[in-house]
N, C-alpha and C positions, 0 to 999 in steps of 0.2 A: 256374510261379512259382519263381524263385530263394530258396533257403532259406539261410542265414547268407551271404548273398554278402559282405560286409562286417563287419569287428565295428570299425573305428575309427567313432568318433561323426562323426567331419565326411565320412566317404565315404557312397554309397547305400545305406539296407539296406532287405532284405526281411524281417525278421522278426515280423512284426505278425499272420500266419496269411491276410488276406485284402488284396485289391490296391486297394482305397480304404482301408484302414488304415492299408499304405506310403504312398499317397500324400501323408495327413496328418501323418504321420512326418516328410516330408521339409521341414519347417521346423526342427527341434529338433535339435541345439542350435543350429543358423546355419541360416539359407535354404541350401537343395541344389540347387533346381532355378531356379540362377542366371544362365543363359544357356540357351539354345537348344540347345547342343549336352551340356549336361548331362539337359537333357529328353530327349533323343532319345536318349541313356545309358540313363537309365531307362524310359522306355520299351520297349529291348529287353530289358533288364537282367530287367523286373517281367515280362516273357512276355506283355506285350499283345500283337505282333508277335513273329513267328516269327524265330528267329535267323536271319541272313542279309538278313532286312530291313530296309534301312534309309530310312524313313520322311521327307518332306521336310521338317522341324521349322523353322519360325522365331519369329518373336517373337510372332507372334498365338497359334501353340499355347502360350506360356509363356503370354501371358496367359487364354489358356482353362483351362491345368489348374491353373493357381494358384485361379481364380474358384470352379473347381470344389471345389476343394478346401478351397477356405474354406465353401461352403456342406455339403462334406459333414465338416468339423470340426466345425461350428454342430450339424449335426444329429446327429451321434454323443453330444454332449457334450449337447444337450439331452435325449438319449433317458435317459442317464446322468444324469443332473442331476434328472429328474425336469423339466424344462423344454421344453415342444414346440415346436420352433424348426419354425413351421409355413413361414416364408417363405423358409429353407434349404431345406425338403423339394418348395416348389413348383420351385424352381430344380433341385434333384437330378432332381425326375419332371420338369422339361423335357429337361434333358439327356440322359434318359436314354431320350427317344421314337427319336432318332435310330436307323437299324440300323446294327449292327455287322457289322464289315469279313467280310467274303465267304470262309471256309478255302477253299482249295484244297489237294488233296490229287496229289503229282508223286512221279517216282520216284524215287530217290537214285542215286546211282554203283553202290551194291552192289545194287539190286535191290527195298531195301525203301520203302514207303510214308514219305513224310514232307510237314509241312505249310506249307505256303504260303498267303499271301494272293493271291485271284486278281488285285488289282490295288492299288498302292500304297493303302494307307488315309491318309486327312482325317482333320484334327481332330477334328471331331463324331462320327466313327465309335467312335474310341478313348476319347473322352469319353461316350459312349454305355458301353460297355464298363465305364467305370468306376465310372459313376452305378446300371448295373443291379447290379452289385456290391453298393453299398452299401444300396442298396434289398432285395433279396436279403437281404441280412445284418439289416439291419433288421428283416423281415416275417417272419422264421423266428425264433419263441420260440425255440430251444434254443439258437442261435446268439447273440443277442442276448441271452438269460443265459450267455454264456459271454465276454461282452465285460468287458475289465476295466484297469484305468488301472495305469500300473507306478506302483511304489510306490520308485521311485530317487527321492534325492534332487533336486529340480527338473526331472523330466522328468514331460510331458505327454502323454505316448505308450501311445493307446491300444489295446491288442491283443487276438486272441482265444483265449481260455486253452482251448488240445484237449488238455492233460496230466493225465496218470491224474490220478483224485481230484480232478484243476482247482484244483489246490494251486501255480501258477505266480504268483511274484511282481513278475516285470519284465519287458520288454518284450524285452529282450535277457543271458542270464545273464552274455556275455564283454563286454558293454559296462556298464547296469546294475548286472547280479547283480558282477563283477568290483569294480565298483568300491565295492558297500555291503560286500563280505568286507574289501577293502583298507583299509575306513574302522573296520570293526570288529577287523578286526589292530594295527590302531594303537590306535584306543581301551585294547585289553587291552595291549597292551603297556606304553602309557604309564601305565597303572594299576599294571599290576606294578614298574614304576621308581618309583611314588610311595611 
């Protein structure tokens, strides 16, 4: 998985700790995954597929990981919420029956091992991939208390806190955390002019 691949808010990011996370991510603050070939961005971007893969993405995969994605928003947010979004979670466990795309392992130029898929992967595979994700994350207490909503100004983004003490307050410190320091340089500031 890609780690700070982006800190502007309207590009892709990976920063949420897990890959149903990002995916939920990528509504805020604008829809991201606005075309088909934005998908297939992210897709390789998020390490579903092996770099060098490039996957045949059209407009029924947008409509598959949007779907998906809204039901695994529903169910993160009701697990948070205290709220059992039970008919999110029948959708995630359908998704998530499918198998996942085939590794292959070939040789590189210099000699060493590296990964491929043995044959282009389908939508349902990589929707597969991301629904056991979130189910995973779900069903493991330590992870699921380590889930936690940024605390930025109007952001919905919810992530998973692996830092010492679990003392992290946004989802992204150069996007978020940057912008509540900028918001509190100004508040002192203007205080100190008053």
């Amino acid at each position: 998985m890609a780690s700070g691949m982006a800190t502007a808010s309207y590009e892709l990011r990976f920063d949420s700790g897990r890959i149903c996370l990002d995916l939920t991510a990528t509504t805020h603050p604008e829809e991201r995954l606005d075309s088909a070939a934005r998908l297939g961005a992210w897709v390789v971007a998020s390490g579903l597929v092996p770099v060098g893969t490039a996957p045949a993405v059209d407009a029924s995969w947008l409509l598959g990981f949007r779907e998906l994605r809204g039901h695994i928003t529903q169910l993160v947010r009701g697990e948070l919420d205290g709220r059992p979004a039970d008919g999110a979670l029948a959708r995630v466990n359908a998704a998530a029956l499918a198998a996942p795309p085939a590794p292959w392992a070939v040789r590189a130029d210099d000699g060493s091992l590296c990964r491929r898929l043995r044959t282009p992967p389908y939508c349902g595979e990589l929707l597969s991939v991301v629904a056991r994700d979130a189910l995973d994350l779900l069903t493991d207490p330590s992870a699921r208390a380590s889930l936690r909503e940024c605390a930025g100004d109007n952001c919905p983004i919810v992530y998973l806190d692996t830092s010492r003490g679990r003392r992290r307050r946004w989802c992204s410190s150069e996007v978020c955390g940057n912008r509540e320091r900028v918001a509190r340089h100004r508040r002192r500031a203007a205080l100190s002019r008053a």
